[in-house]
N, C-alpha and C positions, 0 to 999 in steps of 0.2 A: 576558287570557283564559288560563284554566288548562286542560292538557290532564294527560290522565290519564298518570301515572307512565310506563305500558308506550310512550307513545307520545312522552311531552315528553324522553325519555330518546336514542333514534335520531334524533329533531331535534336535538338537543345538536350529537350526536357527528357528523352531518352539516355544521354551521355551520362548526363547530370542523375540521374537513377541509377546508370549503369555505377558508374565511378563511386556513388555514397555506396550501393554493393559491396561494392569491392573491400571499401575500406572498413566495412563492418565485420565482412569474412576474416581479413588480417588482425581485427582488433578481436575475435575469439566472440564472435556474434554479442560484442558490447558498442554500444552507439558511440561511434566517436566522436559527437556533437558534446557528449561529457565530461569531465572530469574525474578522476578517480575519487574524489571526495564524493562527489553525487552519485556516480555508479554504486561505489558503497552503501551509500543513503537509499537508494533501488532496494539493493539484494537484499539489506535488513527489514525493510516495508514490505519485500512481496515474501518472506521467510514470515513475520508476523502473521499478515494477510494468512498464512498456510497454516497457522496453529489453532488447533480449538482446545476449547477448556473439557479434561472428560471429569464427571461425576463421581467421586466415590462412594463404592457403598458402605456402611457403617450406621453409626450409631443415629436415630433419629432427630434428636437434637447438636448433632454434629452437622446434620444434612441442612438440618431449616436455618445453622446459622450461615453455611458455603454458597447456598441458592443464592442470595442477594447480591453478594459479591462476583459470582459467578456472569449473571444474564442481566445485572445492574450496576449502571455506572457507579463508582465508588461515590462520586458526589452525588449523586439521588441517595443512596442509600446513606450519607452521615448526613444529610439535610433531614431526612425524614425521622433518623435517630434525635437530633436536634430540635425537631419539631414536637417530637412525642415528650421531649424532656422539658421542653416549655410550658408545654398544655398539663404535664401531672404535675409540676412545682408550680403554677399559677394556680 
């Protein structure tokens, strides 16, 4: 049976929703448009994504060396070590 264009069009696009459902339920709500190499590459980006860095308290000059490295990119912070050491030996 044929249905008309404006209608056999939203039953498509229905079925096709329906059935990637399906197969997302079966695959343990993982996108089976993936790979398990890439699925893996997911779980450890959104487990990152989820960790923060905490502060310890202690000694004062233990803290003001951990802040830089903590909330600055490692590379800003040996650039600008780098920098300071040009500018006292010049």
């Amino acid at each position: 049976m044929l249905l008309r264009p404006d209608r056999e069009l939203p039953l498509r696009c229905c079925a096709a929703c329906t059935q990637f459902h399906e197969m997302k339920v079966e695959a343990d709500g993982q996108s089976p448009l993936l790979t398990q190499q890439q699925q893996q590459w997911i779980t450890v980006q959104q487990m990152l994504a989820g960790t923060t860095i905490e502060v310890r308290a202690g000694d004062a000059w233990e803290t003001c060396a951990y802040l830089p490295f903590a909330f600055l990119s490692f590379e800003r912070v040996v650039q600008a070590w780098l920098h300071s050491l040009s500018v006292h030996f010049s």
